[in-house]
C-alpha atoms as one frame of an Amber mdcrd trajectory, in Angstrom:
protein
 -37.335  52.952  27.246 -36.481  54.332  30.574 -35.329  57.646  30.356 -31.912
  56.855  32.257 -31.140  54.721  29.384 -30.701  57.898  27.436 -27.014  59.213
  26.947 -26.096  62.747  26.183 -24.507  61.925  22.834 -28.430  59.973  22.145
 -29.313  60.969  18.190 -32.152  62.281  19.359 -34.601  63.424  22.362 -37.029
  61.758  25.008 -40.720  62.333  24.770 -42.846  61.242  27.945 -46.233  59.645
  26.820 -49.230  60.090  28.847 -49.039  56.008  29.697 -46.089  56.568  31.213
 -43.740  54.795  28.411 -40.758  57.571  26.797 -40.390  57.308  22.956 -37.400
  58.151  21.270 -37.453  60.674  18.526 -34.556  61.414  16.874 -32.825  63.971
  15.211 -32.922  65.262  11.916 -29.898  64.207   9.469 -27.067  63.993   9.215
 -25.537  63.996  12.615 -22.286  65.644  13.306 -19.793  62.537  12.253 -16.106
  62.508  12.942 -14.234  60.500  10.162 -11.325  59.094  12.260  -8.166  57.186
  10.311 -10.097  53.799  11.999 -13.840  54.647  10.104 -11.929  55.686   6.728
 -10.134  52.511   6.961 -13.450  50.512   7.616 -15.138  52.106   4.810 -12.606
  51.214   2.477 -12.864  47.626   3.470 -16.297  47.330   2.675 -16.270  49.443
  -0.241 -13.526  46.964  -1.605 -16.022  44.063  -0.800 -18.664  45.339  -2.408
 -17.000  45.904  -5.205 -15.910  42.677  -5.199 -19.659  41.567  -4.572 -20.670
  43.489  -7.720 -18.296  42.354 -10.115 -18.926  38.482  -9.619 -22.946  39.631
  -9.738 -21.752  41.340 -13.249 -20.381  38.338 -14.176 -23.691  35.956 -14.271
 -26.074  35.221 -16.817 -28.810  35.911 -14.026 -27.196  37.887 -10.909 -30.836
  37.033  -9.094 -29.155  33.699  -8.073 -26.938  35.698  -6.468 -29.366  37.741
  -4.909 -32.455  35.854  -4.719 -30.927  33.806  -1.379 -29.481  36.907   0.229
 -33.179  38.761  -0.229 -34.989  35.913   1.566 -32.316  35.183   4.274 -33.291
  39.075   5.319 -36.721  38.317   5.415 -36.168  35.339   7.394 -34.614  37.131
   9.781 -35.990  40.695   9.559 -39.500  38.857   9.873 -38.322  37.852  13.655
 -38.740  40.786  15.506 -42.650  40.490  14.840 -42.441  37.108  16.242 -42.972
  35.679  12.747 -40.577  32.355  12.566 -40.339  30.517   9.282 -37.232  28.691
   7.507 -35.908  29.030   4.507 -37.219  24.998   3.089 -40.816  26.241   3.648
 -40.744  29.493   2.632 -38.862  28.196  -1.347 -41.781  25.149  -0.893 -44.577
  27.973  -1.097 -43.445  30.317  -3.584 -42.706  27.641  -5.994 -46.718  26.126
  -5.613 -49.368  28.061  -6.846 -51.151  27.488  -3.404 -52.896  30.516  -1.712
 -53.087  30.149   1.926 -49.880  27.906   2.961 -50.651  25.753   6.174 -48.340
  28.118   8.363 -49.594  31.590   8.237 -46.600  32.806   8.676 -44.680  31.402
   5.398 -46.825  34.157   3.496 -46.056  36.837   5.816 -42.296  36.108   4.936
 -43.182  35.619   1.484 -44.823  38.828   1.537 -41.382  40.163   2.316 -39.341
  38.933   0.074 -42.101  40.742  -2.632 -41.612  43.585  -1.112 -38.325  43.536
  -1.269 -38.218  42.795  -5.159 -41.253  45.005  -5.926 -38.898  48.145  -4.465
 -36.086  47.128  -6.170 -38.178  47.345  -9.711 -39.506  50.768  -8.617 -36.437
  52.261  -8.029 -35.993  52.319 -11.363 -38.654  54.761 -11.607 -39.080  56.545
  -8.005 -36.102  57.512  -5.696 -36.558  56.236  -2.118 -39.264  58.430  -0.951
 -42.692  58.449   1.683 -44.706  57.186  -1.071 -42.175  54.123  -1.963 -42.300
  53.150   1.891 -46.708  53.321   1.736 -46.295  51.057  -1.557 -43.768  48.126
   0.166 -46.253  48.695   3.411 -49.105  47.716   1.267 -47.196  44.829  -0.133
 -46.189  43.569   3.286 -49.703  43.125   4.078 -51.474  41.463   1.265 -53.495
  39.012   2.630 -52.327  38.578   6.252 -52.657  39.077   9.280 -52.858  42.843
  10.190 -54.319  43.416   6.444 -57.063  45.381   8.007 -54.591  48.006   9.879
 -54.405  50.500   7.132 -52.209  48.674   4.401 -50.204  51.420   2.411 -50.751
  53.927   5.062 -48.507  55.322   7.873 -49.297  54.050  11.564 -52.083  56.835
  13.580 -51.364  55.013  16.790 -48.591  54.423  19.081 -46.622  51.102  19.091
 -43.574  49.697  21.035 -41.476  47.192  21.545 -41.815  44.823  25.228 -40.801
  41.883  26.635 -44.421  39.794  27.430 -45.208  40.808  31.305 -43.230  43.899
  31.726 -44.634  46.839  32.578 -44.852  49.706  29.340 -42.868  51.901  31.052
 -39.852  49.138  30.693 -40.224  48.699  27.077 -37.589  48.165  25.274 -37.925
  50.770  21.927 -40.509  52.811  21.761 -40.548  55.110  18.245 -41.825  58.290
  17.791 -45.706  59.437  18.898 -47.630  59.732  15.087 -47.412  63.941  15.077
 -43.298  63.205  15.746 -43.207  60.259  13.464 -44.916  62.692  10.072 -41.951
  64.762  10.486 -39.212  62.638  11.549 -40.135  61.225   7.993 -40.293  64.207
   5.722 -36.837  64.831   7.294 -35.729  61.220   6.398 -37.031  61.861   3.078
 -35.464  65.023   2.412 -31.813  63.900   3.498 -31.950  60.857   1.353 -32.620
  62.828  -1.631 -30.767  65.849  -1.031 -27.090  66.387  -2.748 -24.679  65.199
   0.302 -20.443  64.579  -0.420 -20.742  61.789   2.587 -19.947  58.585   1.558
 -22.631  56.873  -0.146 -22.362  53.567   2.304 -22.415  55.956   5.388 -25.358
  57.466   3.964 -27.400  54.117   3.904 -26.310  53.545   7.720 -27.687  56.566
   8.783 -31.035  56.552   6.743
C-alpha cells in the first residue's frame, strides 16, 4: 500500500515496515458517521428486505435450506482471495461422501469453511462474538489442510500482505496491521461489538 494511496478521511493511520511495505492500521470504533436523508433511506431498504428474508426463513419446516446455499456460496467466494477455487457441484459431492482427503485439496479447504461458518453460528448461542470465537472458527478453518501447521486457533505472530505475483512489497495491495498493532486493533474490535451502542444494528455489522 503506497502511502499516497492514503486519503485524509482514511479510517485509520500508515505504519512504515522495516521492508519497506506501509500497513494500514485503523482506528478504533465507531468512526464519526453522518446519517444523511440518502443512508437512512438505504437502511430502511435493507432492513425491509431482511425482514422480508426472515419471515419466509420463519416460515419453513427447516430454514437451513434456505440458508445452507447462501453459507456455501460465501465460502465459494470468500475462499478466492487465498487463491483457493472450487465450485459449488464438487464441494455438495464431498460433504455428502464420507471420503477424507477429496482429490482437489482445495474442496476441503472450502468445506472447512462452510463448518466454520455453521460451527459459529451454534456457538453464538452460547458466546457473543468475541477474540476467543474468532481462535475457535481459525482452528476450524484449518483442520486438516494446508497451513494446519501455522498455529491453528491462534492469532498470526508474523506479518502478511496482500500482492500481485512479481510486484515489488512495497506495491502491495493491503497490507494489515504489524502483530503488536493487530493485538489491539482486536481488543478494540472486541470491545465495540459488545459494548451498548444506539447505532443501527446493520451499520454496526458494516463497521465490525
Amino acid at each position: 500500500m503506497p502511502r499516497e494511496d492514503f486519503s485524509p478521511k482514511a479510517p485509520g493511520r500508515p505504519v512504515s515496515l522495516p521492508n519497506g511495505m506501509t500497513a494500514f492500521v485503523p482506528d478504533p470504533l465507531p468512526p464519526q458517521l453522518e446519517f444523511t436523508k440518502s443512508l437512512v433511506s438505504i437502511l430502511s431498504r435493507a432492513e425491509r428486505a431482511l425482514g422480508r428474508l426472515d419471515g419466509i426463513g420463519r416460515a419453513l419446516p427447516n430454514p437451513h435450506l434456505l440458508i445452507g446455499p447462501f453459507l456455501r456460496r460465501e465460502a465459494i467466494l470468500s475462499s478466492l482471495i487465498e487463491g483457493t477455487i472450487t465450485d459449488a457441484r464438487r464441494l455438495v459431492e464431498f460433504e455428502a461422501s464420507a471420503e477424507e482427503k477429496p482429490a482437489a485439496p482445495d474442496v476441503r479447504e472450502v468445506a472447512n469453511y462452510v463448518r466454520a461458518l455453521q460451527h459459529g453460528l451454534e456457538r453464538l448461542e452460547e458466546l457473543p462474538v468475541c477474540l476467543r470465537l474468532v481462535r475457535e472458527l481459525h482452528g476450524k478453518l484449518l483442520e486438516g489442510v494446508r497451513g494446519e501447521e501455522e498455529r491453528p486457533g491462534e492469532f498470526r505472530a508474523v506479518q502478511n500482505y496482500i500482492l500481485r505475483l512479481g510486484e515489488p512489497l512495497e506495491r502491495a495491495r493491503f497490507v494489515p496491521p504489524p502483530p503488536a498493532e493487530m493485538d489491539q486493533a482486536l481488543r478494540d474490535l472486541e470491545s465495540y461489538l459488545n459494548s451498548p451502542d444506539d447505532t443501527p444494528w446493520l451499520v454496526r455489522i458494516a463497521l465490525g
